[in-house]
PDB file of N, CA, C and O in Angstrom:
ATOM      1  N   UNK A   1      60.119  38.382 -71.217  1.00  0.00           N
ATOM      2  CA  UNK A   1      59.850  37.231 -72.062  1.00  0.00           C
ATOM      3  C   UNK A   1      59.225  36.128 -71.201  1.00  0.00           C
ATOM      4  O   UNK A   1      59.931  35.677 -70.300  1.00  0.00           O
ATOM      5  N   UNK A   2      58.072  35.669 -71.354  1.00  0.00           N
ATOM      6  CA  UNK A   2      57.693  34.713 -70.897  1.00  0.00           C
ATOM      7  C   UNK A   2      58.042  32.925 -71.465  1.00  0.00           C
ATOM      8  O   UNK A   2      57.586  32.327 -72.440  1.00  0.00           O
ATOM      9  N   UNK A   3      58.889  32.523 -70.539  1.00  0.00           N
ATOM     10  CA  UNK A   3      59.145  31.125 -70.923  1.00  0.00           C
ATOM     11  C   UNK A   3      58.327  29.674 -70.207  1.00  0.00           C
ATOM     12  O   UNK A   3      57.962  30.043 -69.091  1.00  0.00           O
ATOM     13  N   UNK A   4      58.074  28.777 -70.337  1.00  0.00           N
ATOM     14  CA  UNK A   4      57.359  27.604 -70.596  1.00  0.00           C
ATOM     15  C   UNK A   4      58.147  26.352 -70.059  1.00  0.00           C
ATOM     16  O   UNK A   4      57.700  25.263 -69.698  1.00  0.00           O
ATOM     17  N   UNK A   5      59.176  26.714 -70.096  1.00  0.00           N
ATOM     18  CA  UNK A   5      60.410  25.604 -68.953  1.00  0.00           C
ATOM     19  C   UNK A   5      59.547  24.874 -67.527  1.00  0.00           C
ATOM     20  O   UNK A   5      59.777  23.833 -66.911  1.00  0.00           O
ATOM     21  N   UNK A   6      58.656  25.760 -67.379  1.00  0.00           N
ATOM     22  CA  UNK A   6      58.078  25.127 -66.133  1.00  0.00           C
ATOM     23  C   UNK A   6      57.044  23.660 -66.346  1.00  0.00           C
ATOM     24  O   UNK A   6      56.785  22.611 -65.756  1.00  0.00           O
ATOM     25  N   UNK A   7      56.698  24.368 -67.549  1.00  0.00           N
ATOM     26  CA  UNK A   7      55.676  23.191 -68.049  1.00  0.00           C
ATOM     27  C   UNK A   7      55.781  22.059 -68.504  1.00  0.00           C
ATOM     28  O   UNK A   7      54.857  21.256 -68.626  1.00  0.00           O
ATOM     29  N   UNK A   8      57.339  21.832 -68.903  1.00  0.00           N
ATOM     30  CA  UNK A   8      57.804  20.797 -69.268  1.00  0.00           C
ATOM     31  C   UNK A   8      58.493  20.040 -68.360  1.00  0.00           C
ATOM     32  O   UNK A   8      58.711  18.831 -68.442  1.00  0.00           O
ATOM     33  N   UNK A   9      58.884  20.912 -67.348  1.00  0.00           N
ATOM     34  CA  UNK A   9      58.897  19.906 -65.881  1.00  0.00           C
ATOM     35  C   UNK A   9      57.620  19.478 -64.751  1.00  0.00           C
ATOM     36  O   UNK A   9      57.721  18.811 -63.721  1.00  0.00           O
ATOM     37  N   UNK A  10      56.488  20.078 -65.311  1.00  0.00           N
ATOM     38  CA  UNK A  10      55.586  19.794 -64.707  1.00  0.00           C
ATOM     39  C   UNK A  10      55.217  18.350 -65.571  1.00  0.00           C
ATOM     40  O   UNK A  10      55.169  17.226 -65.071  1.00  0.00           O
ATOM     41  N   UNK A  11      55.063  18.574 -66.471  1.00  0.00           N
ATOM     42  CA  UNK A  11      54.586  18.082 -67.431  1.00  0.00           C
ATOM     43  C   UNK A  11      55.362  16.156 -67.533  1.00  0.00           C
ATOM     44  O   UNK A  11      54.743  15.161 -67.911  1.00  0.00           O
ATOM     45  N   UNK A  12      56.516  16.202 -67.157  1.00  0.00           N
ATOM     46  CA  UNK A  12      57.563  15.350 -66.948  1.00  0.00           C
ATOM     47  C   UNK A  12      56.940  14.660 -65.585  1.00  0.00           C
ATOM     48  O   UNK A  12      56.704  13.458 -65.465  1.00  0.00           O
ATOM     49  N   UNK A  13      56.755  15.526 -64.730  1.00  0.00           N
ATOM     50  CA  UNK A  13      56.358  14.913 -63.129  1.00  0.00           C
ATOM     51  C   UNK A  13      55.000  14.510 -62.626  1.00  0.00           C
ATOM     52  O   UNK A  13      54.647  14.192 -61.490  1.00  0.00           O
ATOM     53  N   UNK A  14      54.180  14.620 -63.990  1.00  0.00           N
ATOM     54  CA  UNK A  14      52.665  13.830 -64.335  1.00  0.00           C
ATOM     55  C   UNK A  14      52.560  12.856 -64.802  1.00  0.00           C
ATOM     56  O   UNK A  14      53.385  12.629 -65.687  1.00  0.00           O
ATOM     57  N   UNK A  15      51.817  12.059 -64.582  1.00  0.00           N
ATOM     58  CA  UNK A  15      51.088  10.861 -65.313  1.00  0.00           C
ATOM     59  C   UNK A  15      50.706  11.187 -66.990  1.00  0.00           C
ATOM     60  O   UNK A  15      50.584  10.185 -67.696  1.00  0.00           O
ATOM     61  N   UNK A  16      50.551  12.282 -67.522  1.00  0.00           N
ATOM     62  CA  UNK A  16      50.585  12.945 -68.498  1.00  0.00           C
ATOM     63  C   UNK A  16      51.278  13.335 -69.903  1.00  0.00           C
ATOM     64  O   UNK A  16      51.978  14.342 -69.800  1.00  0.00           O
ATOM     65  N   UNK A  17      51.242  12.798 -71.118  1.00  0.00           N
ATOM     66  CA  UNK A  17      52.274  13.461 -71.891  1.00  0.00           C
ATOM     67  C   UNK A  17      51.786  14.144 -73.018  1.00  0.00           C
ATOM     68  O   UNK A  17      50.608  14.499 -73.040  1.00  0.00           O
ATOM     69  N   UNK A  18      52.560  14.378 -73.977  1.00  0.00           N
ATOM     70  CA  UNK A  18      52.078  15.271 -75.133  1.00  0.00           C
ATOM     71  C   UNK A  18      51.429  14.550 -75.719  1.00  0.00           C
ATOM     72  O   UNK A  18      50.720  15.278 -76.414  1.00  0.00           O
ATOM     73  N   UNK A  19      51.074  13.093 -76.001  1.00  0.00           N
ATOM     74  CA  UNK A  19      50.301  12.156 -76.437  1.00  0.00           C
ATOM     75  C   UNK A  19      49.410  12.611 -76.087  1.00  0.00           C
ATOM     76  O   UNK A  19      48.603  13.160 -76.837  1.00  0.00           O
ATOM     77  N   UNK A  20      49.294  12.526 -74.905  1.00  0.00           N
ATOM     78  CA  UNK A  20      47.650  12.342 -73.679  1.00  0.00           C
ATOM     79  C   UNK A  20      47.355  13.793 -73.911  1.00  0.00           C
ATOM     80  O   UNK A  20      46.201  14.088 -74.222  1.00  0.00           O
ATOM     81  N   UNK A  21      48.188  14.659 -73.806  1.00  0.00           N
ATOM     82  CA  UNK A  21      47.607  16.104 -73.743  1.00  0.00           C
ATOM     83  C   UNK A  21      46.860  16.118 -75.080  1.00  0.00           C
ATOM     84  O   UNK A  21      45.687  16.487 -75.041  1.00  0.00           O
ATOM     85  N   UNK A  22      47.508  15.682 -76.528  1.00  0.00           N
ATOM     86  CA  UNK A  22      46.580  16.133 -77.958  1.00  0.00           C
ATOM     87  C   UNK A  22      45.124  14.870 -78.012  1.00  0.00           C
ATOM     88  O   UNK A  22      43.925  15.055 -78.219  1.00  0.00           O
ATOM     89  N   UNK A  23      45.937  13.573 -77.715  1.00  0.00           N
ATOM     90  CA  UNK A  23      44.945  12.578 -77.894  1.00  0.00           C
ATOM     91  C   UNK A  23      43.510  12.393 -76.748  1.00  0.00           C
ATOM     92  O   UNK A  23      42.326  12.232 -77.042  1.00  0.00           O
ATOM     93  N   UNK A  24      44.052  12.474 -75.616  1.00  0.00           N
ATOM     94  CA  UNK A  24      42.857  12.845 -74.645  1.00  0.00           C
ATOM     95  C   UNK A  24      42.242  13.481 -74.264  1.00  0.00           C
ATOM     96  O   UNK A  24      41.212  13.088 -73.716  1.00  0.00           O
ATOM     97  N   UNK A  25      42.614  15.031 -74.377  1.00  0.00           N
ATOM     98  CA  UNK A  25      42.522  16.095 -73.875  1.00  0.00           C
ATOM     99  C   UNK A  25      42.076  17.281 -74.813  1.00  0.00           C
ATOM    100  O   UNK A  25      41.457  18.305 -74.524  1.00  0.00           O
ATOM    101  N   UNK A  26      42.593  16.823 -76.073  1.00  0.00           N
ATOM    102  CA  UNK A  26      42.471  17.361 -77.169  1.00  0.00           C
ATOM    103  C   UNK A  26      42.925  19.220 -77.586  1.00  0.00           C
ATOM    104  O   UNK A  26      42.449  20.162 -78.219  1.00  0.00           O
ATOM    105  N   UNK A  27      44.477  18.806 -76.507  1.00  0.00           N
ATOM    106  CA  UNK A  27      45.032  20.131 -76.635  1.00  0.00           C
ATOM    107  C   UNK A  27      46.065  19.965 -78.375  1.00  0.00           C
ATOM    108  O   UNK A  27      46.671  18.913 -78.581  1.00  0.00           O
ATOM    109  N   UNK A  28      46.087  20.577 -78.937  1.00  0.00           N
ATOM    110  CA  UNK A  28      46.252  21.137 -80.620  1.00  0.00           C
ATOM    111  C   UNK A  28      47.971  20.468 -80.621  1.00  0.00           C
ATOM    112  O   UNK A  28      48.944  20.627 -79.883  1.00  0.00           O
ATOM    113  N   UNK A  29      47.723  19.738 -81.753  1.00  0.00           N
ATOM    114  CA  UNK A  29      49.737  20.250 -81.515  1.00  0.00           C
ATOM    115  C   UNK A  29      50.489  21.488 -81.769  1.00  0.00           C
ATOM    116  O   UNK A  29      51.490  21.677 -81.078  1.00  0.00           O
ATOM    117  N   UNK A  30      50.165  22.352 -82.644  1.00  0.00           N
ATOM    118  CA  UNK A  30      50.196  23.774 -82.600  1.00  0.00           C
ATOM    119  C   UNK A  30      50.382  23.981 -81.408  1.00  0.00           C
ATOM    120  O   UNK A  30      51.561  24.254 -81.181  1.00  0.00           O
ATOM    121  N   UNK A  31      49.714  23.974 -80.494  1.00  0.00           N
ATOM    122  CA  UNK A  31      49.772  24.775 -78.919  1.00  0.00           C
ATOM    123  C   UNK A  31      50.818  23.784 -78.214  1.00  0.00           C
ATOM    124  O   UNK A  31      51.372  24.272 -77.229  1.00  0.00           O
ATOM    125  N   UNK A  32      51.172  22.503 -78.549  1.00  0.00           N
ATOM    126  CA  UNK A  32      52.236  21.942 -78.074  1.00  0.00           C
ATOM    127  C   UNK A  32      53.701  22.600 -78.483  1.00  0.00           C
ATOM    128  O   UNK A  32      54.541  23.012 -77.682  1.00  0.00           O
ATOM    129  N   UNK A  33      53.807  22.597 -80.033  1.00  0.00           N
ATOM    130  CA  UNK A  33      54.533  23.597 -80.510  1.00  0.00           C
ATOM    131  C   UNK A  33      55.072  25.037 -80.062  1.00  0.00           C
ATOM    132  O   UNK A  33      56.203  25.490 -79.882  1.00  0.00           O
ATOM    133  N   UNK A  34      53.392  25.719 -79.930  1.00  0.00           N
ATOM    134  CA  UNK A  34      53.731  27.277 -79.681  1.00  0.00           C
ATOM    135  C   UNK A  34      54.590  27.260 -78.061  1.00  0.00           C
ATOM    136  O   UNK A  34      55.435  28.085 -77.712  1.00  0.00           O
ATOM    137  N   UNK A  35      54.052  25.986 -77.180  1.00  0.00           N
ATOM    138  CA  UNK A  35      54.956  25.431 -75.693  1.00  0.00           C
ATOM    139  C   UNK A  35      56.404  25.788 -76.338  1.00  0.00           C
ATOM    140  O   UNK A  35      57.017  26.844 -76.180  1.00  0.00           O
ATOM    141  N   UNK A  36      56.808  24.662 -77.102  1.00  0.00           N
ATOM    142  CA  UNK A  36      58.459  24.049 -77.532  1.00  0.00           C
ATOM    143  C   UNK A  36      59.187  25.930 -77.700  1.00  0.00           C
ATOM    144  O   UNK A  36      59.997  26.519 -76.985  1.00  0.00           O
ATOM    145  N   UNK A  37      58.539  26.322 -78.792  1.00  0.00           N
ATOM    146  CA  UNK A  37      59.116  27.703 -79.113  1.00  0.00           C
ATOM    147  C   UNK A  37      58.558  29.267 -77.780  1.00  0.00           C
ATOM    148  O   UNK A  37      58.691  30.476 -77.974  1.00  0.00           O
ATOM    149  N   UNK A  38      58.072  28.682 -76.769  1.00  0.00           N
ATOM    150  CA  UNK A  38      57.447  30.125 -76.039  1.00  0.00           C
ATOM    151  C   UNK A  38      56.958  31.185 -76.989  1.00  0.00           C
ATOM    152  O   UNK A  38      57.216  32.384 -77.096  1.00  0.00           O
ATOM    153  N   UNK A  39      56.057  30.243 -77.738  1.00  0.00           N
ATOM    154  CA  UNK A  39      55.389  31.480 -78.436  1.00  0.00           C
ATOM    155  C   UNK A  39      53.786  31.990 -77.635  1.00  0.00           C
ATOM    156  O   UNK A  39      53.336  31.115 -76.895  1.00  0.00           O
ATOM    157  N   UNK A  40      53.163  32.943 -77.705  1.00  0.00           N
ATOM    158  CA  UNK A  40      52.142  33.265 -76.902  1.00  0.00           C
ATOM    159  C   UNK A  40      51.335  32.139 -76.652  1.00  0.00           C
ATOM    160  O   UNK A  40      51.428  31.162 -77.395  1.00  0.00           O
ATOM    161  N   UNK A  41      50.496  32.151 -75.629  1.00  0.00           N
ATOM    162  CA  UNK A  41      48.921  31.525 -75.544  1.00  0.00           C
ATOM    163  C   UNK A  41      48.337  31.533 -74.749  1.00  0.00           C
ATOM    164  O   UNK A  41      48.735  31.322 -73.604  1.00  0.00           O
ATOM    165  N   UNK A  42      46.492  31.926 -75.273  1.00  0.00           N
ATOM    166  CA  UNK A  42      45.883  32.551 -74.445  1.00  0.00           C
ATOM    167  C   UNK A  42      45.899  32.138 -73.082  1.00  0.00           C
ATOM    168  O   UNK A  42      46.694  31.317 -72.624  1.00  0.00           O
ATOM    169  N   UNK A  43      45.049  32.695 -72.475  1.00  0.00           N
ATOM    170  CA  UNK A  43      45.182  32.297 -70.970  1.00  0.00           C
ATOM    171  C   UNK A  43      43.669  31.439 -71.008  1.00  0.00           C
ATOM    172  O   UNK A  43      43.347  30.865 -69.968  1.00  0.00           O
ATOM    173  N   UNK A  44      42.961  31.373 -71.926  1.00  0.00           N
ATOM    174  CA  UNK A  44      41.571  29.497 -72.064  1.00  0.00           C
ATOM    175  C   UNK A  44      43.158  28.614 -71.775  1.00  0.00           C
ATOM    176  O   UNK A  44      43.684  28.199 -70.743  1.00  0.00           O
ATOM    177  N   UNK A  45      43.524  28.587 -73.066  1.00  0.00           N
ATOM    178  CA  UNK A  45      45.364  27.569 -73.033  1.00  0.00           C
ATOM    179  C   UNK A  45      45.560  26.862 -71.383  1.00  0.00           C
ATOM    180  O   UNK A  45      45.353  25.803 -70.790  1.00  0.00           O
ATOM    181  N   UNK A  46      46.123  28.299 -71.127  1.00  0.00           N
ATOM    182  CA  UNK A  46      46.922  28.186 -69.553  1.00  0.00           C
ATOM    183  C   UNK A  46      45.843  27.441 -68.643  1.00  0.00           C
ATOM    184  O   UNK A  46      46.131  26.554 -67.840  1.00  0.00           O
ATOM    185  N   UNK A  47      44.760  27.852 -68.845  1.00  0.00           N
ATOM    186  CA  UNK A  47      43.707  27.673 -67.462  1.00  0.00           C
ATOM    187  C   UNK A  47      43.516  25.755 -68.069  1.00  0.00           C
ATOM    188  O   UNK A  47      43.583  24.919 -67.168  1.00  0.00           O
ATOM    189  N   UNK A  48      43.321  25.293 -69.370  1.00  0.00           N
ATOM    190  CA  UNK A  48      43.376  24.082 -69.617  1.00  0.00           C
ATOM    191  C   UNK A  48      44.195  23.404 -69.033  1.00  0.00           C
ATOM    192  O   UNK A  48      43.790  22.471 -68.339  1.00  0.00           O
ATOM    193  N   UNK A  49      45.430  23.647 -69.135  1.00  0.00           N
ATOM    194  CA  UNK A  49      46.975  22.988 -69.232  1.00  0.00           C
ATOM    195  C   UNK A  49      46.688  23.053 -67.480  1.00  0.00           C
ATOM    196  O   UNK A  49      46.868  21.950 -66.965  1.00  0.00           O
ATOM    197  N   UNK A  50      46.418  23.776 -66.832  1.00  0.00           N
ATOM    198  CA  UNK A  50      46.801  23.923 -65.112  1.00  0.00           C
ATOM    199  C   UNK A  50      45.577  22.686 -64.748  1.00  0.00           C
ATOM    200  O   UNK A  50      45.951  21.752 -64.038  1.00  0.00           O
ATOM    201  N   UNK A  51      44.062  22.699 -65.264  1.00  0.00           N
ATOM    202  CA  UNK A  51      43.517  21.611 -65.111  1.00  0.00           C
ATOM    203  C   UNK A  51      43.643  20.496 -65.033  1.00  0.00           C
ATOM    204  O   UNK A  51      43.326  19.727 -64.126  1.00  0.00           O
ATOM    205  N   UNK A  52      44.310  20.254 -66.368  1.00  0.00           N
ATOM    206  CA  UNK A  52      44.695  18.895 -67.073  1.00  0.00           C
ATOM    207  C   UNK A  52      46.190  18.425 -65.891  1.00  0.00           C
ATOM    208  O   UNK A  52      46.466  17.257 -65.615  1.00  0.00           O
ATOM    209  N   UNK A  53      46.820  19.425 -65.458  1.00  0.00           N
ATOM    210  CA  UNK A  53      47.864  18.783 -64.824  1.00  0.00           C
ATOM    211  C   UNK A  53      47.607  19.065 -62.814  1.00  0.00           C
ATOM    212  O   UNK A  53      48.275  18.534 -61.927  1.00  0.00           O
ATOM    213  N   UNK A  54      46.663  19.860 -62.675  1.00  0.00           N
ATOM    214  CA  UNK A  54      46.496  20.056 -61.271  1.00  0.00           C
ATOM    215  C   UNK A  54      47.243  20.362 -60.944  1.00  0.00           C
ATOM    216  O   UNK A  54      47.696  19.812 -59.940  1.00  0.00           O
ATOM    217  N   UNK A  55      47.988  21.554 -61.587  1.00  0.00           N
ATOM    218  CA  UNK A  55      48.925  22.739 -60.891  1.00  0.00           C
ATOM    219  C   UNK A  55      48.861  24.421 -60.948  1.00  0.00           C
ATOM    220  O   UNK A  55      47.821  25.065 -61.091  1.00  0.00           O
ATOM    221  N   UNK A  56      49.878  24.843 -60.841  1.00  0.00           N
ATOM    222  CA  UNK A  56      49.119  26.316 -60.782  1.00  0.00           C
ATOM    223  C   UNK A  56      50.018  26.778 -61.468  1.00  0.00           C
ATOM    224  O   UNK A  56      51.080  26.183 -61.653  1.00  0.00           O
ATOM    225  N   UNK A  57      49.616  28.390 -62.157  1.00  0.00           N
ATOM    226  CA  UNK A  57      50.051  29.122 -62.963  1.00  0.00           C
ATOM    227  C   UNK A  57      51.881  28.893 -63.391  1.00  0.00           C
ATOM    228  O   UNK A  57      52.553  28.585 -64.376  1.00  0.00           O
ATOM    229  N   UNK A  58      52.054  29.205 -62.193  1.00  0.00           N
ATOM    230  CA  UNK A  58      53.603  29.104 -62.308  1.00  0.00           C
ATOM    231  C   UNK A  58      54.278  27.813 -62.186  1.00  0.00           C
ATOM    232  O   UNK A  58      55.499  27.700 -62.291  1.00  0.00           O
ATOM    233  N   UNK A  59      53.421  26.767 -61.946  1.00  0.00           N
ATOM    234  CA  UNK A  59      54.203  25.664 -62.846  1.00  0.00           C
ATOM    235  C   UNK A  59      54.182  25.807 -64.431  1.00  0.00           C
ATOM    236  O   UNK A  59      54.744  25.051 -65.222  1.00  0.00           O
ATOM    237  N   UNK A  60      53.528  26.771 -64.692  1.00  0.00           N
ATOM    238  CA  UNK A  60      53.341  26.154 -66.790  1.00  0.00           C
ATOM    239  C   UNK A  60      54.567  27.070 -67.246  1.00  0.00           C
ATOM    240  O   UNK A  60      55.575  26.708 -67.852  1.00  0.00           O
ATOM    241  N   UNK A  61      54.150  28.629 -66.706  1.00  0.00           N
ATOM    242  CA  UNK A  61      55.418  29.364 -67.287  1.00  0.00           C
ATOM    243  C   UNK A  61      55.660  30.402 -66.141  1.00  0.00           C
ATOM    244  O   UNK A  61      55.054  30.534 -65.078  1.00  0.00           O
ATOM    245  N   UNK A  62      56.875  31.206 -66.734  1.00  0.00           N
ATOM    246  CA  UNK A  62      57.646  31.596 -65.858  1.00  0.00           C
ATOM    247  C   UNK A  62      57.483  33.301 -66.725  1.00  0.00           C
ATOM    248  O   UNK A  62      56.688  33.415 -67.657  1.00  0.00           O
ATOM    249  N   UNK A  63      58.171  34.261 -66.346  1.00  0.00           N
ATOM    250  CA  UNK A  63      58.771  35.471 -66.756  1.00  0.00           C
ATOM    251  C   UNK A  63      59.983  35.798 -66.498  1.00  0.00           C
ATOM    252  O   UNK A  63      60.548  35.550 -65.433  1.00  0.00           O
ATOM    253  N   UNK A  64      60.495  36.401 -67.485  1.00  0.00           N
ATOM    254  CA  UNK A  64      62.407  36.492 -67.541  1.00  0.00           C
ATOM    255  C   UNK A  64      62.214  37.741 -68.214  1.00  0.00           C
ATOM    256  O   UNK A  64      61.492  37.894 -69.199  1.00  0.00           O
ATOM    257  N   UNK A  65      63.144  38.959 -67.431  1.00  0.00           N
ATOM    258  CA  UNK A  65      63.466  40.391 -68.339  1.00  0.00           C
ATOM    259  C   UNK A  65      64.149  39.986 -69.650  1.00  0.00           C
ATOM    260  O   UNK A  65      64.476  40.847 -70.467  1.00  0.00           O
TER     261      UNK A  65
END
C-alpha cells in the first residue's frame, strides 16, 4: 500500500500549503483529496508535487506491505 504521510510532513516543513498548492500552482483539490485518502496518482502528480516542494520522491510517499 502506498501511503502519502510523507507529504504532509513535507508539506508542513514548506513555505507551502494546500491553498498555495490549488491556488498557485494549480494542483486540483481532487488530487489534494486523492493525498488525504492515499488514493492513486500518476507519477506527472508526483513529479509536480516534488517540484513545487524541492524534495524527492520519498518525501511525498512511502510503501507499507
Amino acid at each position: 500500500m502506498i501511503s502519502y504521510e510523507p507529504f504532509w510532513n513535507t508539506l508542513k516543513a514548506s513555505e507551502e500549503s494546500t491553498y498555495t498548492l490549488i491556488n498557485k500552482y494549480n494542483i486540483s483539490s481532487s488530487t489534494i483529496d486523492r493525498l488525504r485518502k492515499n488514493k492513486g496518482l500518476s507519477t506527472q502528480t508526483i513529479d509536480d508535487l516534488c517540484r513545487i516542494l524541492h524534495c524527492r520522491v520519498e518525501d511525498i510517499m512511502r510503501y507499507h506491505d
